[in-house]
N, C-alpha and C positions, 0 to 999 in steps of 0.2 A: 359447495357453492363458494366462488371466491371469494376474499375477507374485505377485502375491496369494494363490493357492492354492497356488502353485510353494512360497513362503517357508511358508504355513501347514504343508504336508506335509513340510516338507525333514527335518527329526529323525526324521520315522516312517520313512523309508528304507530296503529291506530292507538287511542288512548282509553279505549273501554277490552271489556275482556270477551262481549258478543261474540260468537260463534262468526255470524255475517262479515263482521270484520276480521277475525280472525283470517278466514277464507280471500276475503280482497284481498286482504297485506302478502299471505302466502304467494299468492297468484302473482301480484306485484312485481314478489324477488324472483320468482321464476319467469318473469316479462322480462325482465332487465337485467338476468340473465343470460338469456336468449340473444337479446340483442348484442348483449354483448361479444357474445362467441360469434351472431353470426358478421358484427365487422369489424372483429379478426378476422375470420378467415376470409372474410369477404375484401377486404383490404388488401390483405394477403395475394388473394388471386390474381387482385387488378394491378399488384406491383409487376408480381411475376409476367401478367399478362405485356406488361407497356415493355419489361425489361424484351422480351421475346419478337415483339411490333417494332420498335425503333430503335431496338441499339441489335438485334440479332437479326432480322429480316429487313430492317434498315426502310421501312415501312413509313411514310412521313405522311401518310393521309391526315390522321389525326391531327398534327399538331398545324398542317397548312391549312387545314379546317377552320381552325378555330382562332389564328392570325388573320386569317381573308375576313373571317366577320368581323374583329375588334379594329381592324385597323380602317375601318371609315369614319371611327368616333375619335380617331388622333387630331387634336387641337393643343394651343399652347396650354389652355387654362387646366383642361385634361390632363394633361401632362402635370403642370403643378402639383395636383393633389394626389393625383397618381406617386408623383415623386414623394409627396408628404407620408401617404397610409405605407408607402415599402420600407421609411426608417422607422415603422413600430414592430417589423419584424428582422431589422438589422441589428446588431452589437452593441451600437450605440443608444439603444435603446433596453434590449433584451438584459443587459450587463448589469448596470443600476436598478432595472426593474426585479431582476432575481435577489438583486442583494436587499435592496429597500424588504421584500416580502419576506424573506430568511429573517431580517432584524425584527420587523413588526412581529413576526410569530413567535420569534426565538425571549423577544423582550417586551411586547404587549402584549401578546394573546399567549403568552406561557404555555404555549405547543412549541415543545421542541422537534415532536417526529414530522409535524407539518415545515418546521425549519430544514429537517433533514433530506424530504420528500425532495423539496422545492430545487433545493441544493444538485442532490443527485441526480434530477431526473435532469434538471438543464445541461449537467456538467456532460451525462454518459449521452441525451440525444444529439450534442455538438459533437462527442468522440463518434459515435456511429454513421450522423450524417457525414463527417471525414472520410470515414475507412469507405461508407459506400460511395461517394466520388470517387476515392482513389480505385475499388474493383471494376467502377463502369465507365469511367475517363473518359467522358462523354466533354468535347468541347461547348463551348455556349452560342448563341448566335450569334453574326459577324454582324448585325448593322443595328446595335442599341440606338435609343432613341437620342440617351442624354451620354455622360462617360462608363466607358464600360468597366463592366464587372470584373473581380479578378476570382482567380480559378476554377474549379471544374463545373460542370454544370446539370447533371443527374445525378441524384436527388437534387430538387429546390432545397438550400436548406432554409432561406425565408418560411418556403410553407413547412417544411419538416417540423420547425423549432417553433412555429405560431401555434402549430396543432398540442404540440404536449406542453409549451407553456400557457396559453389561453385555454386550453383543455381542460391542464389541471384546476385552474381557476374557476371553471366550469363545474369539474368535482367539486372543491372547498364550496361555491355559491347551491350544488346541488343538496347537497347534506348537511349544509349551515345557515341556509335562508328561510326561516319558516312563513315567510309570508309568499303566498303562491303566485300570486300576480308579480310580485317585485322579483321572486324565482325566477321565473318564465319571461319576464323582460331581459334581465341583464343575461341569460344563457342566451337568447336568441340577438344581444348585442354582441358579446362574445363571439361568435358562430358569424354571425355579420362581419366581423373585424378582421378573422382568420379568411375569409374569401374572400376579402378587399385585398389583403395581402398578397395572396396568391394570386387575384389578377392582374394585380401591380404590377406584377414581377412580368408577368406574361406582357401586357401593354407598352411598359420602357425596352422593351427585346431584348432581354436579360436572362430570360429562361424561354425554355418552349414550353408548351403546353401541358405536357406529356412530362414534364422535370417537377413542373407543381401539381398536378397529380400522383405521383408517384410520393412527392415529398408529403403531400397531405394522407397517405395509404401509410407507410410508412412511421410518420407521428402519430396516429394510431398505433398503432400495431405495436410503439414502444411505449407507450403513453401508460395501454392497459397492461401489457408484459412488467412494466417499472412498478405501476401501485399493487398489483398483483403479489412481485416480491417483496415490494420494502412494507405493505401492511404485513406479510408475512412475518418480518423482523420484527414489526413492533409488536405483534401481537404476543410471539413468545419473550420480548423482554418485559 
């Protein structure tokens, strides 16, 4: 099982040594393990599948689909906030927001592997989303709403980098919040924020469709590959 779901569930633990419970919590890690391989690969498929649809069969059904619905809701005021939720997945945001969480963990909460986590996994999903722009040199679209974007434009890295940085925060709040209802809000705030993002980006015609899906398949897919190995490392140091 990976060490990664072991640490995520370890505080929800049932707290008696019942059989009955015993049997839930089993079941449990084996739920959530499932889940997890199945989006991986499920992630997996739907990157491979877009990369094959629109940049190899040149296939634009998808992403003219889902432009022709959003763009009857284009207003100034739209636009505004639109423009506001796309710099909480820009640099100017993401940059301060890694380092602020590196220092609290590193020098209030005295986790240093959660400083380490935080660190890596932002540095190596902006090297990846790079390298996959540069293999799929996919340009962006020509008529933004507001000023246009500069360089490639498959992967979203907006969505890429909202998935494994609000994701991972998702982990820290899943295996560090013990109160279940305050659990279950802020993940499904989270989850709400990472797909404001990603429509944002779709809405100011900045990305297509198919670039912030791919970029949200993607962020997965490195999100659970990253804690996978770095709980590895912590665990054998």
């Amino acid at each position: 099982m990976p060490n990664w779901i072991t640490s995520m569930r370890k505080l929800n633990r049932p707290s008696t040594s019942s059989e009955p419970d015993k049997t839930a919590f089993i079941i449990g890690l084996f739920s959530t393990e499932l889940i997890v391989v199945l989006a991986l690969f499920g992630c997996l498929t739907i990157f491979f599948i877009l990369v094959k649809l629109v940049l190899i069969d040149h296939n634009q059904a998808f992403d003219q689909t889902i432009c022709q619905f959003i763009e009857p809701y284009s207003n100034a005021t739209t636009t505004r906030i639109m423009a506001a939720i796309t710099e909480l997945g820009g640099t100017r945001f993401m940059l301060p927001a890694n380092i602020l969480l590196i220092l609290y963990f590193l020098f209030i909460r005295k986790h240093r592997w959660y400083s380490i986590k935080i660190g890596a996994i932002a540095l190596s999903s902006v090297l990846m989303m790079h390298l996959l722009k540069l293999i799929f040199n996919r340009p962006r679209p020509l008529i933004p709403l507001l000023e246009p974007a500069i360089g490639l434009s498959f992967p979203s890295g907006h969505a890429m980098t909202s998935v494994t940085f609000f994701g991972l925060l998702i982990y820290f709040v899943h295996g560090h919040t013990v109160n279940k209802i305050v659990r279950i809000l802020l993940i499904c705030l989270l989850v709400a924020l990472i797909l404001l993002i990603g429509i944002s980006r779709i809405y100011l015609r900045v990305h297509y469709p198919s670039d912030v899906l791919a970029g949200y398949c993607m962020g997965v897919v490195w999100l659970i590959l990253s804690l996978e190995f770095l709980n590895r490392m912590e665990r054998r140091k």
